[in-house]
DRENDO-1510 file (C-alpha; in Angstrom, 1 decimal, always signed):
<recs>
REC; n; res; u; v; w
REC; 1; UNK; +18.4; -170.6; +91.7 .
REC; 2; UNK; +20.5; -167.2; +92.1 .
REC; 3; UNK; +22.8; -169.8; +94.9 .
REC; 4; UNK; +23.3; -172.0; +91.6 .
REC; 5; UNK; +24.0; -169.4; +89.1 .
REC; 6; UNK; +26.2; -167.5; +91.5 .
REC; 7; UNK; +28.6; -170.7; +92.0 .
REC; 8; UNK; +28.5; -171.2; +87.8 .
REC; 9; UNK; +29.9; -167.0; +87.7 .
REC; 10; UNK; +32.7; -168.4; +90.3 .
REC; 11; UNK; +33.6; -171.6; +88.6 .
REC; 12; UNK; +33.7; -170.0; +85.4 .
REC; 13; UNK; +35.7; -166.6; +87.0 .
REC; 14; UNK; +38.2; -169.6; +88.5 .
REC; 15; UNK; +38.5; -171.5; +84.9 .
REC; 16; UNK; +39.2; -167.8; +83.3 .
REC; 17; UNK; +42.3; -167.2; +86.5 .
REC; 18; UNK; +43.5; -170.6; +85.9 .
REC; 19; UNK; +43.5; -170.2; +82.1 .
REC; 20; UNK; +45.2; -167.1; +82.1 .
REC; 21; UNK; +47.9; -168.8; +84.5 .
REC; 22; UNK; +48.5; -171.5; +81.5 .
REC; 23; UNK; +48.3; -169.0; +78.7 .
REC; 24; UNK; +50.7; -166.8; +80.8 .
REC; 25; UNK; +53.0; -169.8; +80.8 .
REC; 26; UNK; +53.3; -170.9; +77.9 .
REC; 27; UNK; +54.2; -167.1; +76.5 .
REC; 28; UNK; +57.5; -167.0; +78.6 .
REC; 29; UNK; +59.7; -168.5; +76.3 .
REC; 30; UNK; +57.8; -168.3; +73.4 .
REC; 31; UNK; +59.7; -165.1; +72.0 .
REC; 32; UNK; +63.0; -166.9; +72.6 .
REC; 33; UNK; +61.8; -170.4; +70.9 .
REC; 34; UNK; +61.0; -168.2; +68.1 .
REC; 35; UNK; +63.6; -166.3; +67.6 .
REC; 36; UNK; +66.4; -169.4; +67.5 .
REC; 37; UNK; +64.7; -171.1; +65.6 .
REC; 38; UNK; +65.0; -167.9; +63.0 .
REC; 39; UNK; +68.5; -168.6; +63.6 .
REC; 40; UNK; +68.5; -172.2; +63.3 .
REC; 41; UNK; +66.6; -171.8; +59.7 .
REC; 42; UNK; +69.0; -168.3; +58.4 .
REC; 43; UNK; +72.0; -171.2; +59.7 .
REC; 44; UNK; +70.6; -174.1; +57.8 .
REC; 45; UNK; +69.6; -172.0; +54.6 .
REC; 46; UNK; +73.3; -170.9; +55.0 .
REC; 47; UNK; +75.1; -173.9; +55.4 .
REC; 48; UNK; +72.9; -175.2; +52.1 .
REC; 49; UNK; +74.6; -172.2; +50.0 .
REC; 50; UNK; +77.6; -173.1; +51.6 .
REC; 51; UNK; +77.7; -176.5; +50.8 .
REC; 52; UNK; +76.1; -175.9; +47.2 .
REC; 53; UNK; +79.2; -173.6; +46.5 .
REC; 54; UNK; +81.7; -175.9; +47.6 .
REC; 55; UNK; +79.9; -178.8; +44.8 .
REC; 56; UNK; +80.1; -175.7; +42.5 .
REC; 57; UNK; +83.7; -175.1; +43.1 .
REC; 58; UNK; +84.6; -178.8; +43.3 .
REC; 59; UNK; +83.8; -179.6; +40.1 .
REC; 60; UNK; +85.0; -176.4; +38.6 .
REC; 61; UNK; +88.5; -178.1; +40.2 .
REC; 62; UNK; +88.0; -181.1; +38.4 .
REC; 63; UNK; +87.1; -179.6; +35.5 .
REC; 64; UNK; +90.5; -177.5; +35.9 .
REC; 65; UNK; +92.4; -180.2; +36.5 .
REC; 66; UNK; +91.1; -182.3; +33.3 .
REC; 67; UNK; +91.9; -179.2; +31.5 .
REC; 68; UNK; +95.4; -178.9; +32.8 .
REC; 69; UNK; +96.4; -182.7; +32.2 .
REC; 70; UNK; +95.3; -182.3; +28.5 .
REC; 71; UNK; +97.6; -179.3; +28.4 .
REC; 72; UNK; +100.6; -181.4; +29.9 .
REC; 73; UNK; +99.6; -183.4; +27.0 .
REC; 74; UNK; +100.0; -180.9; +24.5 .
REC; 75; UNK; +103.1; -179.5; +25.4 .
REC; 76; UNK; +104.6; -182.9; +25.8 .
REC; 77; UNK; +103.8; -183.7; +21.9 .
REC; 78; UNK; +104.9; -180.2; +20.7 .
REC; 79; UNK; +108.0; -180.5; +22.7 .
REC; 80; UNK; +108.9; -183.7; +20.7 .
REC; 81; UNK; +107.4; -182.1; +17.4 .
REC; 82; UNK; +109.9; -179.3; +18.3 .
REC; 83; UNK; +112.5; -181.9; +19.1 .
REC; 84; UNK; +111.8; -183.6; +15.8 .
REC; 85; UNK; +111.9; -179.9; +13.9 .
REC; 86; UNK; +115.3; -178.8; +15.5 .
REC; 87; UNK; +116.4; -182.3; +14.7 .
REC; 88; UNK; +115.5; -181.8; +10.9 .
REC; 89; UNK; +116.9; -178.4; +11.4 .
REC; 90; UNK; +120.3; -179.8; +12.1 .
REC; 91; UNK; +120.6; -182.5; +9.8 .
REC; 92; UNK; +119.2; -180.1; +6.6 .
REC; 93; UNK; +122.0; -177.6; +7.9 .
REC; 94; UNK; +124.7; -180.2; +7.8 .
REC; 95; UNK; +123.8; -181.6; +4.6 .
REC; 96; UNK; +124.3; -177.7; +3.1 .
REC; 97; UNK; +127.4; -177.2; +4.7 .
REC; 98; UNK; +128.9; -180.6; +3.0 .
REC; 99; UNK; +127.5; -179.2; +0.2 .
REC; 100; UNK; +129.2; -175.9; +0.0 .
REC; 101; UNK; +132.1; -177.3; +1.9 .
REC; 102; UNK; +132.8; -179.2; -1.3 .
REC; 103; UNK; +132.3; -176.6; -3.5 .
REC; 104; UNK; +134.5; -175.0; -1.6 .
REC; 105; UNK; +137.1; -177.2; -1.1 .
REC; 106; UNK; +136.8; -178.3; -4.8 .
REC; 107; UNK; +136.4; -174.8; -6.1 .
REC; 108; UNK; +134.2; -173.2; -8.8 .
REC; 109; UNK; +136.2; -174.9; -11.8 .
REC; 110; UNK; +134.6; -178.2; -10.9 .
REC; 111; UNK; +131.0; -177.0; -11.5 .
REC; 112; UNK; +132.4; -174.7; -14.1 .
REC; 113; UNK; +134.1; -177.7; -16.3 .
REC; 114; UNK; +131.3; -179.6; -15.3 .
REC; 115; UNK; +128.7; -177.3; -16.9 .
REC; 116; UNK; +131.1; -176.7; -19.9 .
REC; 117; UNK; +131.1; -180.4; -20.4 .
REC; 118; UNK; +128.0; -180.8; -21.6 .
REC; 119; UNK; +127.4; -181.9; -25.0 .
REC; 120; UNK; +124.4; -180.4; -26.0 .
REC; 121; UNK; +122.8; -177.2; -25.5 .
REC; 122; UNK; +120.0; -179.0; -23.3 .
REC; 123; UNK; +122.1; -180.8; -20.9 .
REC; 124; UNK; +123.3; -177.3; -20.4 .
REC; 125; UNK; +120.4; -176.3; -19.8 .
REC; 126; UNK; +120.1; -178.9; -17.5 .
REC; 127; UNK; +123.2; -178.8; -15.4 .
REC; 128; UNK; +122.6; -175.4; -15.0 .
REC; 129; UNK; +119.0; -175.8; -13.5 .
REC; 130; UNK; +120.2; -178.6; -11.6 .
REC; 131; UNK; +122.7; -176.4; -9.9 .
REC; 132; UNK; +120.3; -174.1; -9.6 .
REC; 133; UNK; +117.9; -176.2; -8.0 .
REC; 134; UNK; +119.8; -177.7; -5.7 .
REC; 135; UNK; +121.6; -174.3; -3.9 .
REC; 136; UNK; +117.2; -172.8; -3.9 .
REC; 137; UNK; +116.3; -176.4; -2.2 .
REC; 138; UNK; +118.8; -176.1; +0.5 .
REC; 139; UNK; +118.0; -172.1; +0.6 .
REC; 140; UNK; +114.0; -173.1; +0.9 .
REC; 141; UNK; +114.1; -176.1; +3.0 .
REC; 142; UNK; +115.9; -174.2; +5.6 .
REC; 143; UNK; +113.6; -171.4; +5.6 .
REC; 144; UNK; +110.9; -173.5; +6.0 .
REC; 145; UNK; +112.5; -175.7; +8.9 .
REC; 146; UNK; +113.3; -172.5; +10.6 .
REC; 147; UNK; +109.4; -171.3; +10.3 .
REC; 148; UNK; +108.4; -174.8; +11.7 .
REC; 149; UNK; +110.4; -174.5; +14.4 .
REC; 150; UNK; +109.2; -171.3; +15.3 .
REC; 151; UNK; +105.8; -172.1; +14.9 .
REC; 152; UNK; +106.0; -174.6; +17.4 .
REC; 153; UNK; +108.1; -172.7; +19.7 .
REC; 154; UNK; +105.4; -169.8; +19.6 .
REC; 155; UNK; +102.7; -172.4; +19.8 .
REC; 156; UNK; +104.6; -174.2; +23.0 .
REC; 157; UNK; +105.2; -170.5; +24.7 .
REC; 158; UNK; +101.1; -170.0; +24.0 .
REC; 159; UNK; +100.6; -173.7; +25.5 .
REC; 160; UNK; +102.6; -173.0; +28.7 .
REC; 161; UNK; +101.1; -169.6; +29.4 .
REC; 162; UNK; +97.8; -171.2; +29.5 .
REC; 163; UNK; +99.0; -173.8; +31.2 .
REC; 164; UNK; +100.6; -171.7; +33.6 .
REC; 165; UNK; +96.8; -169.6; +33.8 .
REC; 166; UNK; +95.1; -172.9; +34.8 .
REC; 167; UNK; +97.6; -173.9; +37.7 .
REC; 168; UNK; +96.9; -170.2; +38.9 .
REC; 169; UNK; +92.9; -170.4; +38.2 .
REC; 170; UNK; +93.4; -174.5; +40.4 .
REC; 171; UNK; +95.3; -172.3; +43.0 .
REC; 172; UNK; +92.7; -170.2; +43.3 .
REC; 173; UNK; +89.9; -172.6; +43.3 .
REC; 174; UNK; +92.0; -174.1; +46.3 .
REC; 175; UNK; +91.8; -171.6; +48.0 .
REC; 176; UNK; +88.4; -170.3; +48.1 .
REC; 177; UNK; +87.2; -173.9; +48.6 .
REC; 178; UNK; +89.2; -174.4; +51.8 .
REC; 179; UNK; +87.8; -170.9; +52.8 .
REC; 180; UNK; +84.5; -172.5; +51.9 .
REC; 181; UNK; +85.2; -175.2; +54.0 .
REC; 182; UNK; +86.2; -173.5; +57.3 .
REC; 183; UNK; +83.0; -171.3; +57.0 .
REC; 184; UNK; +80.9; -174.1; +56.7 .
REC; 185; UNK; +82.8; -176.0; +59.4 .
REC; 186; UNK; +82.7; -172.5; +61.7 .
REC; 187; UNK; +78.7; -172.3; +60.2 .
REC; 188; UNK; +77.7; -176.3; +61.4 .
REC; 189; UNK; +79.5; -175.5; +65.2 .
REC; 190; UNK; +77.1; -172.2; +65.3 .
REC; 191; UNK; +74.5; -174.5; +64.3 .
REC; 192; UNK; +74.7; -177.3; +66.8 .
REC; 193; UNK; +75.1; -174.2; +69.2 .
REC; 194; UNK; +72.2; -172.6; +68.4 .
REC; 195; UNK; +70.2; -176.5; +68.4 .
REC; 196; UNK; +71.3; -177.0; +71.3 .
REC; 197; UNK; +70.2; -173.5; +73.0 .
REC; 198; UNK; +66.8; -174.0; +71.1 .
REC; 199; UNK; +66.2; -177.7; +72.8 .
REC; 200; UNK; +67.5; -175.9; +76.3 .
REC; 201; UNK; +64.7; -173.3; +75.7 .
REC; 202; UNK; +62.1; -175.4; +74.5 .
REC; 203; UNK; +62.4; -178.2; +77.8 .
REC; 204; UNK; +62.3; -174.7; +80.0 .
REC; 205; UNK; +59.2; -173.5; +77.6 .
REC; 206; UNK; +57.8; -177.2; +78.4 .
REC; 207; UNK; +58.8; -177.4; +82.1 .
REC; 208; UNK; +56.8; -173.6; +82.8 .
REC; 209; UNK; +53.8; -174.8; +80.9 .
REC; 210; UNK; +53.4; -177.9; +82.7 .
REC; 211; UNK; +54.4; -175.9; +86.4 .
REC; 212; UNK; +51.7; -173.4; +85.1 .
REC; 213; UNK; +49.1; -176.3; +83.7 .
REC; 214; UNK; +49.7; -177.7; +87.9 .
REC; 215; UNK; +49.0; -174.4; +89.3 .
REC; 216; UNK; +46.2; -173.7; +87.3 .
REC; 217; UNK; +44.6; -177.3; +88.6 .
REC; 218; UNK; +45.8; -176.7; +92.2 .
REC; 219; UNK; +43.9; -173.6; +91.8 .
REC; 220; UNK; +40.7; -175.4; +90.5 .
REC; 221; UNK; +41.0; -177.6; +93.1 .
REC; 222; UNK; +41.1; -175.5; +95.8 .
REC; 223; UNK; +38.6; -173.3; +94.2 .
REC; 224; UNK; +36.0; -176.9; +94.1 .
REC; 225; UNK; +36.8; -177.2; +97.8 .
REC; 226; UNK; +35.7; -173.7; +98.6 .
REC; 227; UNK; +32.8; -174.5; +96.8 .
REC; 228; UNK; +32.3; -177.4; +98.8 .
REC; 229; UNK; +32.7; -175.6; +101.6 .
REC; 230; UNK; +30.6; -173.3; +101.1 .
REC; 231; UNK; +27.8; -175.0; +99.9 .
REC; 232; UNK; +28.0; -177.2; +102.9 .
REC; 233; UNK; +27.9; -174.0; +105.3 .
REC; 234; UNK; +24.9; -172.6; +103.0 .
REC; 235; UNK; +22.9; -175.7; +103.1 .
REC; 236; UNK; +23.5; -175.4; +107.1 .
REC; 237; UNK; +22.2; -172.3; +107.5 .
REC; 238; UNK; +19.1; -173.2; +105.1 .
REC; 239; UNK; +18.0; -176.7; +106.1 .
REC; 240; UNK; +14.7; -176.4; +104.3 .
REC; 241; UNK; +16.5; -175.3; +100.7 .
REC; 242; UNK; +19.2; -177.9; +101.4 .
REC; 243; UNK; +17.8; -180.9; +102.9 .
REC; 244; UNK; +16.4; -183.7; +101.0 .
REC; 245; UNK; +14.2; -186.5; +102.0 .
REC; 246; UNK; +16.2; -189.8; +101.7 .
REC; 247; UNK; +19.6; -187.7; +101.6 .
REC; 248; UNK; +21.1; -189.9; +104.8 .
REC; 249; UNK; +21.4; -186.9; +106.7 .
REC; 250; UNK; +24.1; -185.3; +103.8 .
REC; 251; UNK; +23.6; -181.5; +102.9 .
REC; 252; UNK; +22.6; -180.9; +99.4 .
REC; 253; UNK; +22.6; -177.7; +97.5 .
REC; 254; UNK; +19.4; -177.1; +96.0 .
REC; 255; UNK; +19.4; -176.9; +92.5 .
REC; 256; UNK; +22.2; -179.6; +91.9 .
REC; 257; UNK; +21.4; -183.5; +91.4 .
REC; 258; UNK; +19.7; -184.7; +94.6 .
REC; 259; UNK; +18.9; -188.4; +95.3 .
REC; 260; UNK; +15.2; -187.3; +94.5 .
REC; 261; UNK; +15.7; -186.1; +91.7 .
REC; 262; UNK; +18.2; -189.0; +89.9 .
REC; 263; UNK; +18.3; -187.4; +86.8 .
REC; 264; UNK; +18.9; -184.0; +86.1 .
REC; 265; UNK; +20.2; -181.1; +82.7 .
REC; 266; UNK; +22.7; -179.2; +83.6 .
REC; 267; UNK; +25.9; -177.8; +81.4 .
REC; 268; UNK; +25.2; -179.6; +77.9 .
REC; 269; UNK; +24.6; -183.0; +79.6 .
REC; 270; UNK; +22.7; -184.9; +81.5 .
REC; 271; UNK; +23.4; -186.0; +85.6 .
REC; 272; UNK; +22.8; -188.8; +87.1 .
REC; 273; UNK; +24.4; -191.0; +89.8 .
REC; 274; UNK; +25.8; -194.0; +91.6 .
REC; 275; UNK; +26.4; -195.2; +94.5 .
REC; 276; UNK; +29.8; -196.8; +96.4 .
REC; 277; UNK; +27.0; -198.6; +98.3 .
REC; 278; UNK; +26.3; -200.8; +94.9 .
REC; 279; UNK; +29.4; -200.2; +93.5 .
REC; 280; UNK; +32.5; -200.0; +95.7 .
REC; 281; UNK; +34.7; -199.0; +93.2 .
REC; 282; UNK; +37.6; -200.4; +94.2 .
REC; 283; UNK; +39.6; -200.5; +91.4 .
REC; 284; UNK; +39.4; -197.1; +90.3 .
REC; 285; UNK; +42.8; -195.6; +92.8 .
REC; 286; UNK; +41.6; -192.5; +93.8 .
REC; 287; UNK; +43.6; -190.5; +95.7 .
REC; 288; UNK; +42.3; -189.1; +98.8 .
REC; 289; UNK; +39.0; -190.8; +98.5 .
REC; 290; UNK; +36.7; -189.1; +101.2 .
REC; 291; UNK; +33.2; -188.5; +101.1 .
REC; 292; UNK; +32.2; -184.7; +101.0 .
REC; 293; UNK; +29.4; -182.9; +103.6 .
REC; 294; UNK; +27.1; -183.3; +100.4 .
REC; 295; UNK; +27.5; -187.2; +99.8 .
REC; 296; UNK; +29.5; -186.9; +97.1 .
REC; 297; UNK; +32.6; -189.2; +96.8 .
REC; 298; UNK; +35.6; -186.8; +96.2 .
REC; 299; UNK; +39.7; -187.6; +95.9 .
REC; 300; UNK; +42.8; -185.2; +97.5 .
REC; 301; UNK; +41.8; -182.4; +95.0 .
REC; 302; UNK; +38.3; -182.0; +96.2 .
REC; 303; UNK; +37.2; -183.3; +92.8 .
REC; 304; UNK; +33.9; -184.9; +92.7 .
REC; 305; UNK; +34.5; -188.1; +91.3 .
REC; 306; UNK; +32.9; -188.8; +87.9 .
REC; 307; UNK; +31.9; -191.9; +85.0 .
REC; 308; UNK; +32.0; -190.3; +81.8 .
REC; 309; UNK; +31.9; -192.0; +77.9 .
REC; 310; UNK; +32.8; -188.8; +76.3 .
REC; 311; UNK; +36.0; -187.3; +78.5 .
REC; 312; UNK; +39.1; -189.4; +79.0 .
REC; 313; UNK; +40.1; -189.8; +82.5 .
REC; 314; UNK; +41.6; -187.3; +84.3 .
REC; 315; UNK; +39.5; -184.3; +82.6 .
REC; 316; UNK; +38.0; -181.6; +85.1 .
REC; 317; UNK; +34.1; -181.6; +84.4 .
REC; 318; UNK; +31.9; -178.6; +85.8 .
REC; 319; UNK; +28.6; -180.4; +87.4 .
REC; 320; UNK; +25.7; -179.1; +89.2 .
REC; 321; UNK; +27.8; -180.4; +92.4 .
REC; 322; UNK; +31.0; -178.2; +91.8 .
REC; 323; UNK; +34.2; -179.6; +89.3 .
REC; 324; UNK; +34.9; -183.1; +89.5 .
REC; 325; UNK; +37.5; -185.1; +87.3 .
REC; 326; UNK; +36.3; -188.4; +85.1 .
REC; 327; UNK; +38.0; -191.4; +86.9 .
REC; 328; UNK; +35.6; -193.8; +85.4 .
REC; 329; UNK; +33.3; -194.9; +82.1 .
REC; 330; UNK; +30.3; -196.4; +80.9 .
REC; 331; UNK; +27.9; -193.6; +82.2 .
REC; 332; UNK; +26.8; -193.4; +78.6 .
REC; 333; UNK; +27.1; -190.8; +75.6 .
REC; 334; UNK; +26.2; -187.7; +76.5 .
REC; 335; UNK; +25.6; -188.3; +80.6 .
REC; 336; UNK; +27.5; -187.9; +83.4 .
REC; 337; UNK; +27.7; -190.2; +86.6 .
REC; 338; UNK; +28.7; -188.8; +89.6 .
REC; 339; UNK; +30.2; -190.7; +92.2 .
REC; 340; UNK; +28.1; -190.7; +95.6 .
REC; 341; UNK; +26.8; -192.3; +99.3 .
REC; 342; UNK; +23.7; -192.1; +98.6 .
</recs>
């Protein structure tokens, strides 16, 4: 009994080392992982803002451009409106001077016998206002031909200035979104930089886990022979607490699964096992199969080999034997077979 629970305190010291191997593993690059793929995240959340800006700015460009089309628009039209006025302008200023060029020309006894020739005191009257009328028309519709054309000049003066601000306010917008672009061009090649060195550091994080999952087994391994080993030198030294009747002359630790006892508790499940003598196993490649000192049927590793329902293949299973690895089902649930020549 204190052989068999001084082999559990080793097996479980070994799985403890070999554990500590992995975990010790698996930290190497973990810091590094983590802190690119702080960088890849800050990057990404960057290159978002980036690219939200440039929509921002993009259709701020549009909208600028819309604007300044409608303004080439409006100064056309008041450019012919002014046209149009100065056009007026001209042909109201020509009509005067005819008009006071033929006063001149025909003096101020014309108008004078004209308004002298009336016959009554109302067409007088009326020749008078007439005259009257016609020099405060030509005086008022100039006036207010002058004040249309101005108008239109101030408005076309106003037009241009802000016509003027929105090419400078497109310029502008120009620039800042081809600034926008190069960062976010300069912010994708730091990205794909730091992807890349993430992927590089997350195959090495892989690579050392696995190398430290394989030296963690080798060391289980070994540590399984050992036991073997020295189980095998125990039971040698003690042939009345090793040997069992109907063994075939194999040395069996007391306390483990013995051919007489067939059926055993041990580790949350129950032992039992079979022998290559019924079963060859032929099909199960194992490599390295040899049978160990105790009868057990073992591969390269030392691992005893094992039929289990509730491990997959390949799993390392403490037994009353020493580890051995599942290379084989239909054991049944909650019951291990172990492999033997007995």
């Amino acid at each position: 009994m204190k052989m068999q629970k001084k082999r559990i305190v080793q097996c479980g010291l070994s799985l403890i080392c070999a554990f500590g191997i992995a975990l010790s593993g698996m930290s190497v690059h973990a810091e590094e992982v983590d802190s690119l793929e702080d960088k890849t995240s800050n990057l990404q959340s960057q290159l978002e803002g980036i690219n939200q800006d440039l929509v921002t700015i993009s259709n701020e460009i549009a909208e600028t451009e819309v604007k300044i089309e409608e303004s080439n628009n409006e100064v056309f039209r008041l450019e012919a409106s002014l046209q149009i006025s100065r056009n007026n302008e001209e042909v109201q200023y020509a009509n005067m001077k005819t008009r006071i060029k033929y006063m001149y020309e025909n003096g101020s006894d014309t108008l004078l016998s004209m308004i002298c020739e009336a016959k009554s005191m109302g067409e007088f009257l009326n020749r008078v206002d007439f005259i009257q009328n016609i020099t405060k028309y030509d005086k008022d519709m100039l006036e207010n031909m002058v004040k249309v054309r101005e108008g239109i000049e101030e408005q076309e003066a106003e037009l241009k200035s802000r016509q003027q601000e929105l090419l400078d306010l497109q310029s502008q917008l120009d620039s800042e979104q081809a600034a926008l672009q190069a960062k976010a061009e300069e912010t994708s090649t730091d990205l794909a930089t730091v992807n890349a060195q993430l992927e590089a550091a997350r195959a090495a994080q892989k690579k050392q886990e696995e190398e430290a999952q394989r030296k963690a087994d080798e060391q289980l391994a070994k540590k399984a022979q050992e036991e073997t080993k020295q189980a095998s030198a125990s039971a040698g030294s003690n042939t009345s607490a090793g040997n069992n009747s109907g063994s075939g002359g194999y040395v069996i630790p007391s306390g483990g699964l013995t051919p007489s006892k067939g059926r055993i508790w041990y580790n949350g499940h129950t032992e039992t096992y079979y022998s290559q003598k019924v079963l060859p196993g032929g099909g199960l490649a194992i490599p390295g199969r040899h049978i160990a000192s105790d009868g057990t049927i073992r591969d390269a590793d030392g691992y005893i080999v094992l039929a289990s329902d509730d491990y997959p293949r390949g799993t390392v299973v403490e037994t009353s034997l020493g580890a051995g690895k599942v290379y084989d089902t239909g054991s049944g649930s909650g019951n291990i077979d172990l492999y033997t020549d007995w």
